[in-house]
SEZATOR-522244 format. One record per residue: residue number from 1; chain; x negated, y, z negated of N, C-alpha, C in turn. Coordinates in nm, 3 decimals. Atoms other than C-alpha are relative to their C-alpha. Layout:
<atoms>
   i ch     n.X     n.Y     n.Z    ca.X    ca.Y    ca.Z     c.X     c.Y     c.Z
 NUM  A       X       Y       Z       X       Y       Z       X       Y       Z
...
</atoms>
This chain:
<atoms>
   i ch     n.X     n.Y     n.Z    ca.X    ca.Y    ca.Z     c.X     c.Y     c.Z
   1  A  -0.108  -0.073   0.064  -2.680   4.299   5.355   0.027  -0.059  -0.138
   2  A  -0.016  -0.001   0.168  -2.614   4.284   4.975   0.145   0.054  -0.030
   3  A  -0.086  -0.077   0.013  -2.326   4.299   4.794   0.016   0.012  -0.192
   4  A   0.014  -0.035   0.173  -2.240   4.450   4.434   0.165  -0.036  -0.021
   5  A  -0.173  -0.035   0.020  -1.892   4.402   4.274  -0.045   0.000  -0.166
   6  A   0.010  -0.069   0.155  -1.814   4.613   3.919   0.109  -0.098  -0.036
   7  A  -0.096   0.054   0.076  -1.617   4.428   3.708  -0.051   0.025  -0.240
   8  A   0.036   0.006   0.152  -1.742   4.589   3.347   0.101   0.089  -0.082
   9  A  -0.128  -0.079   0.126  -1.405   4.773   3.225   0.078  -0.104  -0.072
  10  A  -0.062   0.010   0.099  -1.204   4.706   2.976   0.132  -0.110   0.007
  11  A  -0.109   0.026  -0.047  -0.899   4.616   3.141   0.114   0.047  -0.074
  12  A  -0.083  -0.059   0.104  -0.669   4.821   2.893   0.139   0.002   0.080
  13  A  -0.078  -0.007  -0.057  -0.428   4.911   3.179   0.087  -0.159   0.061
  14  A  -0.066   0.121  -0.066  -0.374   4.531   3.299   0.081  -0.039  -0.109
  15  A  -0.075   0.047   0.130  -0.207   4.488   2.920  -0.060  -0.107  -0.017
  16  A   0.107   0.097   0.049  -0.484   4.258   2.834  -0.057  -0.001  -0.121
  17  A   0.040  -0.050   0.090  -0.615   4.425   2.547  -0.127  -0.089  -0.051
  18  A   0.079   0.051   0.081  -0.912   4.304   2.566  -0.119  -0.155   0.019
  19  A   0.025   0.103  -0.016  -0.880   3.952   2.524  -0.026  -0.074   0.146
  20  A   0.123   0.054  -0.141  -0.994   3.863   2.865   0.050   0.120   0.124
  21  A   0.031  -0.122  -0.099  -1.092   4.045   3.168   0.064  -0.004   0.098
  22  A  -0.050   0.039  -0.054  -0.912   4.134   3.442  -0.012  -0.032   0.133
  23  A   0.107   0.123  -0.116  -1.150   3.983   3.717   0.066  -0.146  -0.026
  24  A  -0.026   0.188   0.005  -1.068   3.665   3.566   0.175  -0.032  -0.001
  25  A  -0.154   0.043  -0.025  -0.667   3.711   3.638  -0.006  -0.053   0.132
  26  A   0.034   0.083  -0.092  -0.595   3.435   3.868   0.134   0.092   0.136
  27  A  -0.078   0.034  -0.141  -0.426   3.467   4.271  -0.017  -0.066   0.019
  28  A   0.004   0.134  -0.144  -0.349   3.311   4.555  -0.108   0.003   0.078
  29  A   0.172   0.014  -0.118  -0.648   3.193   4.784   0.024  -0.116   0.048
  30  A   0.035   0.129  -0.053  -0.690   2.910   5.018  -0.118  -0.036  -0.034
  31  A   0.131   0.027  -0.058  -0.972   2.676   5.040   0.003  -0.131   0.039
  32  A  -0.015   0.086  -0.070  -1.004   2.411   5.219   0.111  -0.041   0.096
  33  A  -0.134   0.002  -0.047  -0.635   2.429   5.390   0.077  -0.021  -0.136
  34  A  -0.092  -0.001   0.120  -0.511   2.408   5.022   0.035   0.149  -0.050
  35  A  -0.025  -0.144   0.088  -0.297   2.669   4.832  -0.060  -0.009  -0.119
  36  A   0.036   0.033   0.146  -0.469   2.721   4.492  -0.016   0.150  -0.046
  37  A   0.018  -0.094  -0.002  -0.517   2.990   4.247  -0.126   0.019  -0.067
  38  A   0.128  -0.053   0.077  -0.848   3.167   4.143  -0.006   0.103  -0.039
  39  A  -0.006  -0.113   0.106  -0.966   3.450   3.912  -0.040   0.090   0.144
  40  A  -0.033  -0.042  -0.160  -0.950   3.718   4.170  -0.125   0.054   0.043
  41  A   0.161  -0.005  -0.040  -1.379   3.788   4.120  -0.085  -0.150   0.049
  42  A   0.050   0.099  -0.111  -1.415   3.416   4.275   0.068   0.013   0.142
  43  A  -0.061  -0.002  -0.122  -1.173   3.522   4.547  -0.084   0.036   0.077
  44  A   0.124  -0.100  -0.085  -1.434   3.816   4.613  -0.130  -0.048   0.059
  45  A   0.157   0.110  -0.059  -1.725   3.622   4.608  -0.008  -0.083   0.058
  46  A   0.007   0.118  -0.154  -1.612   3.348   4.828   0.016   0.055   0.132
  47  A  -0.034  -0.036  -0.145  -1.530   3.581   5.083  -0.141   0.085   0.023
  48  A   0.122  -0.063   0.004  -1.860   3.748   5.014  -0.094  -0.077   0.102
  49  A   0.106   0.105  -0.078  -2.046   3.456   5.097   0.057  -0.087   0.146
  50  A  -0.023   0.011  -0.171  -1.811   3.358   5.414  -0.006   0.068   0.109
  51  A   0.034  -0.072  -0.136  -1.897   3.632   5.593  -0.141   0.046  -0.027
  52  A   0.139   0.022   0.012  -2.307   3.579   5.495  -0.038   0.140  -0.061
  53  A   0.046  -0.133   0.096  -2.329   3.851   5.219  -0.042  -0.101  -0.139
  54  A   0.020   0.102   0.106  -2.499   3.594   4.969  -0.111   0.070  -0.119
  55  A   0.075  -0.012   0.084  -2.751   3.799   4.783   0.107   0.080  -0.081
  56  A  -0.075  -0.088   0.040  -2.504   3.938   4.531   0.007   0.030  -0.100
  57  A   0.015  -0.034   0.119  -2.482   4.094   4.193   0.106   0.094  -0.046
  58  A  -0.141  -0.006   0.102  -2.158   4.127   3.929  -0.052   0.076  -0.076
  59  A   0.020  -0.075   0.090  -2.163   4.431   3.694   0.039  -0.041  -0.144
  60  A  -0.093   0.046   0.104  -2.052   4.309   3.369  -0.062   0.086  -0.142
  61  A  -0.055   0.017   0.126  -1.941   4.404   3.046  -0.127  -0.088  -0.116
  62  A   0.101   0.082   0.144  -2.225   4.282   2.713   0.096  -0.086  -0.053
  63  A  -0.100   0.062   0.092  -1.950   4.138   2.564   0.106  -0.121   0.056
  64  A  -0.118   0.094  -0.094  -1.738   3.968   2.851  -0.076  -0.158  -0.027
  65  A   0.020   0.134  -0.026  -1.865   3.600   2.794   0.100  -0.070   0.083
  66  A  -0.073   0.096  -0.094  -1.562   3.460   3.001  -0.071  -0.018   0.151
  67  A   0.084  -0.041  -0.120  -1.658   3.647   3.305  -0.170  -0.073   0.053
  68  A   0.159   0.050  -0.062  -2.055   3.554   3.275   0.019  -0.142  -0.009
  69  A   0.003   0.125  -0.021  -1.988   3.203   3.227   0.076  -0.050   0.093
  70  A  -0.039   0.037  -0.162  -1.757   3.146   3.507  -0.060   0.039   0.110
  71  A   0.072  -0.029  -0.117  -1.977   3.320   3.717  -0.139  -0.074   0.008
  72  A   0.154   0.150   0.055  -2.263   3.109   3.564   0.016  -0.154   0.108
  73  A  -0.098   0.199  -0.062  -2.072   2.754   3.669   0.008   0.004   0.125
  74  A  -0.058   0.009  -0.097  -1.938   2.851   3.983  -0.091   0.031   0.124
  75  A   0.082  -0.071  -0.055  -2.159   3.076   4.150  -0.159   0.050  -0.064
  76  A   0.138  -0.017   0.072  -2.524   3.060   3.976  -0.136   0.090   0.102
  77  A   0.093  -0.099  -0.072  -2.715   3.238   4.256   0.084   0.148   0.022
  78  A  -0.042  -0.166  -0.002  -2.543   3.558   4.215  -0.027   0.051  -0.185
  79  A   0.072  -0.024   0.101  -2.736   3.804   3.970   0.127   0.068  -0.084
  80  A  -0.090  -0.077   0.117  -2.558   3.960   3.669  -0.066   0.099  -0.079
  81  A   0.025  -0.094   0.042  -2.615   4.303   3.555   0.085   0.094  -0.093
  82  A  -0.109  -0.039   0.125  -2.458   4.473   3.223  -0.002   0.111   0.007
  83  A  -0.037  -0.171   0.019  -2.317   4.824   3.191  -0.039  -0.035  -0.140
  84  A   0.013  -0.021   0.113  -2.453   4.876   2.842   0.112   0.064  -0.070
  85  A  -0.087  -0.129   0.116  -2.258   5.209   2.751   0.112  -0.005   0.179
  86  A  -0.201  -0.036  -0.043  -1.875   5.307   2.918  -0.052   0.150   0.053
  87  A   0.040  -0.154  -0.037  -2.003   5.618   3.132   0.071  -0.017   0.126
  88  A  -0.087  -0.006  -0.109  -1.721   5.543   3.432  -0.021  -0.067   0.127
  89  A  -0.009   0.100  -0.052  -1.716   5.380   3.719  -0.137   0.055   0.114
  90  A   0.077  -0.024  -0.059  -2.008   5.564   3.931  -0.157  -0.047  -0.110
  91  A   0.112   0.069   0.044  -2.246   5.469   3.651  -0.005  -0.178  -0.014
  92  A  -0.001   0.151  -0.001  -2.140   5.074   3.684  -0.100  -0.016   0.158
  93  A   0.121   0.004  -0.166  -2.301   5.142   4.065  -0.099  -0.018  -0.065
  94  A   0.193  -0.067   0.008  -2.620   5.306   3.923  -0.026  -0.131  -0.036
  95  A   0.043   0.092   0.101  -2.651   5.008   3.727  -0.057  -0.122   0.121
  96  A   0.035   0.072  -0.134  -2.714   4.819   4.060  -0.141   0.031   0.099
  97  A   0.093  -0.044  -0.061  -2.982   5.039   4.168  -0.151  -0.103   0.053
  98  A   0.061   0.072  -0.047  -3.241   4.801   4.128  -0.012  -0.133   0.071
  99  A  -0.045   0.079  -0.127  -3.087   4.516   4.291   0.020   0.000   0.140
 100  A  -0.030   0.073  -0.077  -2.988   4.628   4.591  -0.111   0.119   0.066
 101  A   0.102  -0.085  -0.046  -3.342   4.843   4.650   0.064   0.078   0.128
 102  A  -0.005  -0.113  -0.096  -3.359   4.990   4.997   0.089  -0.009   0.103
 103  A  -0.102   0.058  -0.067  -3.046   4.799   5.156   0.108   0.055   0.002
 104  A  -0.134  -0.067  -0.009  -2.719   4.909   5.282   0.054  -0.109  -0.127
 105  A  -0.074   0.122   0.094  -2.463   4.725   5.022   0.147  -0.002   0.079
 106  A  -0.206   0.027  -0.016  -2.081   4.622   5.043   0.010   0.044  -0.156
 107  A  -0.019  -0.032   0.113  -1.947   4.753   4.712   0.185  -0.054  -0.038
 108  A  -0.135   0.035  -0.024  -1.611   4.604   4.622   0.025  -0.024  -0.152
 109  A  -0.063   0.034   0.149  -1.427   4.659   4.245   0.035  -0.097  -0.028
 110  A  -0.026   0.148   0.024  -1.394   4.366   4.061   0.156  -0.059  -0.002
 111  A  -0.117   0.013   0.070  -1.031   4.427   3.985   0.116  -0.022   0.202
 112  A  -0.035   0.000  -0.136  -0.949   4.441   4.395  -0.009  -0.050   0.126
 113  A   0.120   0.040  -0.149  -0.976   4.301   4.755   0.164   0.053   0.127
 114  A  -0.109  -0.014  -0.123  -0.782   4.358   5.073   0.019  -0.091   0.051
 115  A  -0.029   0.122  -0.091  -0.605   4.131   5.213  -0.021  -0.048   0.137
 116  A   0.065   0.058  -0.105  -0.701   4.130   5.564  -0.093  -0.053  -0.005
 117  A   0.193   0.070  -0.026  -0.957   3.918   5.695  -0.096   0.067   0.059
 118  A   0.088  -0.080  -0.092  -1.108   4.163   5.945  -0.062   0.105  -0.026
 119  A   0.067  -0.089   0.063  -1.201   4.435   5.711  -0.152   0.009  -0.021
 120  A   0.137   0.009   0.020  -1.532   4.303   5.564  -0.101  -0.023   0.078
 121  A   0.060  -0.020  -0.087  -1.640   4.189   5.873  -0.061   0.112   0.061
 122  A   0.048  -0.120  -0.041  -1.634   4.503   6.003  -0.090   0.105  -0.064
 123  A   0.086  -0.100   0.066  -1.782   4.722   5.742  -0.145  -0.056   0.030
 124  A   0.156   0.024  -0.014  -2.084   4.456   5.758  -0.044   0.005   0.112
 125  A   0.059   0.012  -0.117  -2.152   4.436   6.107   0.001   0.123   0.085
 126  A   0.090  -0.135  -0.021  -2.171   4.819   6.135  -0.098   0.032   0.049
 127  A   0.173  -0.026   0.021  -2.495   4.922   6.278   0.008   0.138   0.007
 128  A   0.074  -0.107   0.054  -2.588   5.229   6.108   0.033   0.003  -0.156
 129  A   0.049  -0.039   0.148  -2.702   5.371   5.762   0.079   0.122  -0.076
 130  A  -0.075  -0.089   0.057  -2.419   5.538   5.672   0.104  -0.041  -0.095
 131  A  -0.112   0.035   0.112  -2.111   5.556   5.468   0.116  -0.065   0.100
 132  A  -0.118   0.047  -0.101  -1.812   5.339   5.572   0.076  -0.036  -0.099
 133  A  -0.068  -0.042   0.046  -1.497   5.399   5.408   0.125  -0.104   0.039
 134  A  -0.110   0.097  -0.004  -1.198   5.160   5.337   0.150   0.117  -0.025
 135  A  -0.066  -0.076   0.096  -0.880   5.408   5.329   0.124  -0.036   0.012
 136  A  -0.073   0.006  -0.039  -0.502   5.398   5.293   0.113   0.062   0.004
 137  A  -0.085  -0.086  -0.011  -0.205   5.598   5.336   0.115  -0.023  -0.155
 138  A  -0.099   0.019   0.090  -0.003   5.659   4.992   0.102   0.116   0.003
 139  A  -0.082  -0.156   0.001   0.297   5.878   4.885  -0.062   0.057  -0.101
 140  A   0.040  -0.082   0.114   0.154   5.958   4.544  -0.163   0.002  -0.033
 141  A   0.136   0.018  -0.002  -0.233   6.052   4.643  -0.084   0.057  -0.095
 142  A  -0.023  -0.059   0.121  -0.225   6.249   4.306  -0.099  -0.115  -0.110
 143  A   0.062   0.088   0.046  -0.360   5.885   4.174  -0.105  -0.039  -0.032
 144  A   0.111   0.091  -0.059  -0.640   5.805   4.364  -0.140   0.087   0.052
 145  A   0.064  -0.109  -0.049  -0.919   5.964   4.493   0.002  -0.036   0.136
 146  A  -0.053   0.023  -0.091  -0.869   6.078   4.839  -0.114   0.071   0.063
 147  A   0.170  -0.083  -0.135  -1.068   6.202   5.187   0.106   0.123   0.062
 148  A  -0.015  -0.036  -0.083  -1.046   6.488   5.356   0.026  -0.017   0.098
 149  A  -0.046   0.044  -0.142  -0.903   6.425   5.719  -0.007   0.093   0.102
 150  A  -0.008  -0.042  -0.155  -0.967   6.566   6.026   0.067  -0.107   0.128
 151  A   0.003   0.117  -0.127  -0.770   6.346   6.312  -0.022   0.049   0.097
 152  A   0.064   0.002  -0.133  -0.956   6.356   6.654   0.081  -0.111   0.073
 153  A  -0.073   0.128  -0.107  -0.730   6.148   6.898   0.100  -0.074  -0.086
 154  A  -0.100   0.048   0.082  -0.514   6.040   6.615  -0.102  -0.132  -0.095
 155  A   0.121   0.099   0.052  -0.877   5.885   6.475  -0.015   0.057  -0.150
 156  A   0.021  -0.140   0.061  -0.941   6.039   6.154  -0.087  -0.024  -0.047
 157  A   0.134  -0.036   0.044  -1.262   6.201   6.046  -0.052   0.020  -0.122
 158  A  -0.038  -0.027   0.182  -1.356   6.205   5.691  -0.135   0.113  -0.011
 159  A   0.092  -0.094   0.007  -1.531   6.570   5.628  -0.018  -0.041  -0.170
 160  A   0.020   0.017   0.176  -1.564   6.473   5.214   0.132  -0.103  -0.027
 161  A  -0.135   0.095   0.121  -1.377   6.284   4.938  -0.060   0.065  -0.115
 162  A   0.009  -0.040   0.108  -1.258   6.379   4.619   0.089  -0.081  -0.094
 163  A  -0.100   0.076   0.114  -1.153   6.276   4.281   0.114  -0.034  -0.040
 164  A  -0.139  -0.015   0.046  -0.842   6.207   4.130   0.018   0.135  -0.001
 165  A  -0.061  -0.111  -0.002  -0.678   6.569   4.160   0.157   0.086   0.032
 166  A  -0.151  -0.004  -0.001  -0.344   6.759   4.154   0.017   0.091   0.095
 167  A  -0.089  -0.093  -0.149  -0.357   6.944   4.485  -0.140  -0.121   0.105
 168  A   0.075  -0.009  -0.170  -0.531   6.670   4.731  -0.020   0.061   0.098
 169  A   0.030  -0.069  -0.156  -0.675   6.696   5.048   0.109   0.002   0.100
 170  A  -0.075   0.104  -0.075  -0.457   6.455   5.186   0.058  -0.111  -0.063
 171  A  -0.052   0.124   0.054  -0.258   6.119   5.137  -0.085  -0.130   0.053
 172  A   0.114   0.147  -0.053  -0.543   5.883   5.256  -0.116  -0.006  -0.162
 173  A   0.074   0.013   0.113  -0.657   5.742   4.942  -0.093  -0.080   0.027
 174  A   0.131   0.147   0.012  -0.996   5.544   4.860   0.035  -0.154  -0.008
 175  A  -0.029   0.149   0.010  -0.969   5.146   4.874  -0.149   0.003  -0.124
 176  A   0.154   0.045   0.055  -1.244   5.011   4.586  -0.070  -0.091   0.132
 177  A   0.110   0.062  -0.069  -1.420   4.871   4.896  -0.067   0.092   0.084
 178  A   0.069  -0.043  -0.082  -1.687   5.017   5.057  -0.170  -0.042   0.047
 179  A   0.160   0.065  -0.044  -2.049   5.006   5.254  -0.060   0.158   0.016
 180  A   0.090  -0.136   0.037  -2.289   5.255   5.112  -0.150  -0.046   0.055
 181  A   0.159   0.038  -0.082  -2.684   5.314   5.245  -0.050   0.041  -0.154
 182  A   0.010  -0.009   0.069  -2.893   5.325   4.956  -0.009   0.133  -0.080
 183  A   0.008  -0.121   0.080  -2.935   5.674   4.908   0.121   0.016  -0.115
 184  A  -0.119  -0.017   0.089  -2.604   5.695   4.703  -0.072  -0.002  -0.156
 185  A   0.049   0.000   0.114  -2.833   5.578   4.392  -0.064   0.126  -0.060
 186  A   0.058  -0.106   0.007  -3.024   5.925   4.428   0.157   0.064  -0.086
 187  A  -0.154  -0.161   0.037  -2.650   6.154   4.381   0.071  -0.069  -0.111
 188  A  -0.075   0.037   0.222  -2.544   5.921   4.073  -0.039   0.032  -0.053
 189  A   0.090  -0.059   0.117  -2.844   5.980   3.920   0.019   0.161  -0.046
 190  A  -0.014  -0.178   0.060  -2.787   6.367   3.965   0.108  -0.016  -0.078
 191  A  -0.105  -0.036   0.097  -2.467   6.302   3.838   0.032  -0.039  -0.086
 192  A   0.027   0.047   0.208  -2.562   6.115   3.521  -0.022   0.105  -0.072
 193  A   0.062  -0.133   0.083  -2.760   6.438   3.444   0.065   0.093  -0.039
 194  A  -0.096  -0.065   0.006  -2.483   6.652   3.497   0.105  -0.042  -0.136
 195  A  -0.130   0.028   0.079  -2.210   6.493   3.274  -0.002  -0.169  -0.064
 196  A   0.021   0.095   0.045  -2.166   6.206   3.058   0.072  -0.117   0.081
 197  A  -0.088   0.150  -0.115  -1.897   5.980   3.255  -0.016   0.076   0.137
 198  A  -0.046  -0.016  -0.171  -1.878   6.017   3.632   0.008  -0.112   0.096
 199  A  -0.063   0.064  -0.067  -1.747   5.878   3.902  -0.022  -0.003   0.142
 200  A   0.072   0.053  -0.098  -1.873   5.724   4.214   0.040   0.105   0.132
 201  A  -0.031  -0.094  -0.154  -1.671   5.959   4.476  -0.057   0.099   0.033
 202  A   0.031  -0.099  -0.048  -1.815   6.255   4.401  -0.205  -0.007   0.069
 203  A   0.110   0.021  -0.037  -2.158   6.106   4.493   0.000  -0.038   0.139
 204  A  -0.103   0.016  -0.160  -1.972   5.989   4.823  -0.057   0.129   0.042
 205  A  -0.093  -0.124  -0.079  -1.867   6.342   4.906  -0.150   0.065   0.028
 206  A   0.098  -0.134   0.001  -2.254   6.523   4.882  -0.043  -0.087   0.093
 207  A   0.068   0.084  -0.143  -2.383   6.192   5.131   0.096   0.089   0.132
 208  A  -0.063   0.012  -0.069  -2.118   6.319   5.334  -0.024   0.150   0.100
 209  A   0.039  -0.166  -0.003  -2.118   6.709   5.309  -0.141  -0.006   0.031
 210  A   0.171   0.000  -0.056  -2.546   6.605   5.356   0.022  -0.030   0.140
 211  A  -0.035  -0.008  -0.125  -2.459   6.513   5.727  -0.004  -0.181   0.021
 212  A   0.046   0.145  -0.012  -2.463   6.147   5.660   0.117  -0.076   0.067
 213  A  -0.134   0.097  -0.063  -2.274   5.921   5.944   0.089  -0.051  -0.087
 214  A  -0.070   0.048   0.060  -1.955   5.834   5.817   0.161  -0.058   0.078
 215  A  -0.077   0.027  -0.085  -1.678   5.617   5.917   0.089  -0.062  -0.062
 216  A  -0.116  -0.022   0.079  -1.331   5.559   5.783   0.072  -0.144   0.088
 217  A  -0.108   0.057  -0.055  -1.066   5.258   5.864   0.102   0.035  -0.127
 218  A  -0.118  -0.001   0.091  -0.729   5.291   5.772   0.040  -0.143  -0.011
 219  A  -0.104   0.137   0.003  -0.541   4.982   5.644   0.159   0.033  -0.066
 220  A  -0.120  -0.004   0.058  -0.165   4.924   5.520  -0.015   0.008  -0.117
 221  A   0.016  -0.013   0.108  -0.116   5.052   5.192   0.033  -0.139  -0.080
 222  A  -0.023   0.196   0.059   0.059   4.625   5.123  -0.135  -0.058   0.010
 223  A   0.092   0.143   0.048  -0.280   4.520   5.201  -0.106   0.054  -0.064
 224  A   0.105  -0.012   0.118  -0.507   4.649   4.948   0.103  -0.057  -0.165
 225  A  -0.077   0.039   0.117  -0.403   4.489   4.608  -0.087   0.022  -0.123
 226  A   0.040  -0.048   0.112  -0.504   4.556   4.261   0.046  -0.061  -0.088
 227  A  -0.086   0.055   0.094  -0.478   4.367   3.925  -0.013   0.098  -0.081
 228  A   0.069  -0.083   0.069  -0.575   4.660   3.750   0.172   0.087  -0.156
 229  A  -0.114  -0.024   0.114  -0.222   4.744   3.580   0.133  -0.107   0.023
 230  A  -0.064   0.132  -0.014   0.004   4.497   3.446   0.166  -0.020   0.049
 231  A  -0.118   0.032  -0.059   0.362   4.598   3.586   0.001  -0.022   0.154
 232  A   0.005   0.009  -0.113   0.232   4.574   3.906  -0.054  -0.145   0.034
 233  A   0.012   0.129  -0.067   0.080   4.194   3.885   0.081  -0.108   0.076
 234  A  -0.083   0.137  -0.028   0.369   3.978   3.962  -0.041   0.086   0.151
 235  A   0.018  -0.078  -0.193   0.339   4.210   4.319  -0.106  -0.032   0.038
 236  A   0.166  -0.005  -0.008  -0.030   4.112   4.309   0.011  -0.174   0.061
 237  A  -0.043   0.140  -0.032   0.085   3.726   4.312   0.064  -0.015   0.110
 238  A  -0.065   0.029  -0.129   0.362   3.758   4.561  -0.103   0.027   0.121
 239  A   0.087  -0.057  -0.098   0.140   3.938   4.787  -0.096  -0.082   0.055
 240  A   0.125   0.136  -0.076  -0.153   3.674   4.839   0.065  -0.122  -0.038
 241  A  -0.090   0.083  -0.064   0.113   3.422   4.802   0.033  -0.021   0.142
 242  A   0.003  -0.051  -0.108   0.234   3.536   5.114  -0.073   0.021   0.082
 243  A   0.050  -0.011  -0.103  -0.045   3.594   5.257  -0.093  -0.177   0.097
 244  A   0.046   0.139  -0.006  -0.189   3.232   5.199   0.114  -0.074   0.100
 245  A  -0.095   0.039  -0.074   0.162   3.094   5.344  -0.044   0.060   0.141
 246  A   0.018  -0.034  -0.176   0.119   3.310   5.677  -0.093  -0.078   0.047
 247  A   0.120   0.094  -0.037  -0.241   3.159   5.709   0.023  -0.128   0.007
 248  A  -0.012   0.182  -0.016  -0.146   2.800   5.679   0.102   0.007   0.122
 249  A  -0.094   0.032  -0.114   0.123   2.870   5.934  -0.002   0.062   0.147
 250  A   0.041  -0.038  -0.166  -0.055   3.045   6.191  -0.099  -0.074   0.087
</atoms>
């Protein structure tokens, strides 16, 4: 199993402007039974490699030198691959294509992680070659891009996903984490051809609509976190604050 994490935007929304990326904004994390904080793309990658996802490869930015050199220092066996040109967040995937050849991946935004522990486990120890879907219940799904739902037993079924849009399906939005089979690299490519930016869901939705196994957890909308805009970090801090505290005290 292989895993990719994008981290080649801009960060405009974290009020960064720029001057550094917002992968490299620090949380809370344990390690060793200590509280400490790290940039929140070593959080990812340590948890990458504690649940034996070690072959892994960071999307980056031509220009980010912070990013590649902390990932240089820290973590030197994980590959680094550059978005050249700004064509959205389904072409930061493509850009992975040849890394993670004919392997399922874990795919997880640089700017994000969930706070449970039992999530990643699960997506990796899946057995099948399908899509497996991180989702969570919001009020304003207007945001995010969201799945279709069918619930079976109060299970729910994901017939597609779609983009950001102003009449969702539903209020079960996307998490940036997921475990794709490799075909996914095929339906970016169509949709490079198609349009200049695009965006990773709708390459989702044709694996899906193609008849390709697919399988959905829900989590609490508190435990997916995001540094991705900046009135929302101090909530980003408390949050794996908190979660570090529970862990030392359970």
């Amino acid at each position: 199993m292989k895993g990719v994490i994008t981290a080649a935007g801009l960060g405009k929304r974290s009020g960064l402007d720029g001057k550094m990326r917002k992968e490299m904004l620090p949380v809370y994390d344990l390690r060793d039974g200590k509280l400490v904080l790290r940039p929140i793309i070593d959080v990812i990658l340590s948890r990458f490699i504690r649940n034996g996802i070690r072959e892994t490869a960071v999307v980056l930015d031509p220009s980010d030198r912070w990013t590649r050199e902390y990932v240089e220092a820290e973590f030197p066996e994980t590959e680094i691959i550059y978005q050249k040109e700004k064509r959205g967040f389904g072409h930061a995937v493509l850009m992975a294509k040849d890394f993670v050849g004919n392997s399922n991946f874990i795919l997880n935004a640089g700017d994000g992680i969930v706070l449970r522990d039992d999530v990643l486990p699960e997506l990796k120890k899946w057995n099948d070659d399908g899509v497996f879907l991180t989702l969570m219940t919001v009020p304003n799904p207007q945001r995010y891009g969201t799945a279709e739902i069918v619930l079976m037993d109060g299970n729910p079924t994901v017939k597609g996903v779609v983009e950001k849009s102003p009449e969702p399906p539903s209020n079960f939005a996307l998490c940036a984490l997921y475990r794709l089979p490799h075909e996914i690299f095929h339906n970016l490519s169509v949709e490079m051809e198609k349009r200049r930016n695009f965006e990773l869901t709708p390459a989702i939705n044709e694996l899906i609509r193609g008849g390709v196994s697919t399988k959905a957890l829900v989590i609490d909308r508190s435990e997916w976190i995001s540094v991705g805009r900046a009135e929302g970090y101090v909530d980003v801090l408390k949050a794996t604050l908190e979660k570090c505290r529970s862990s030392l005290t359970s």
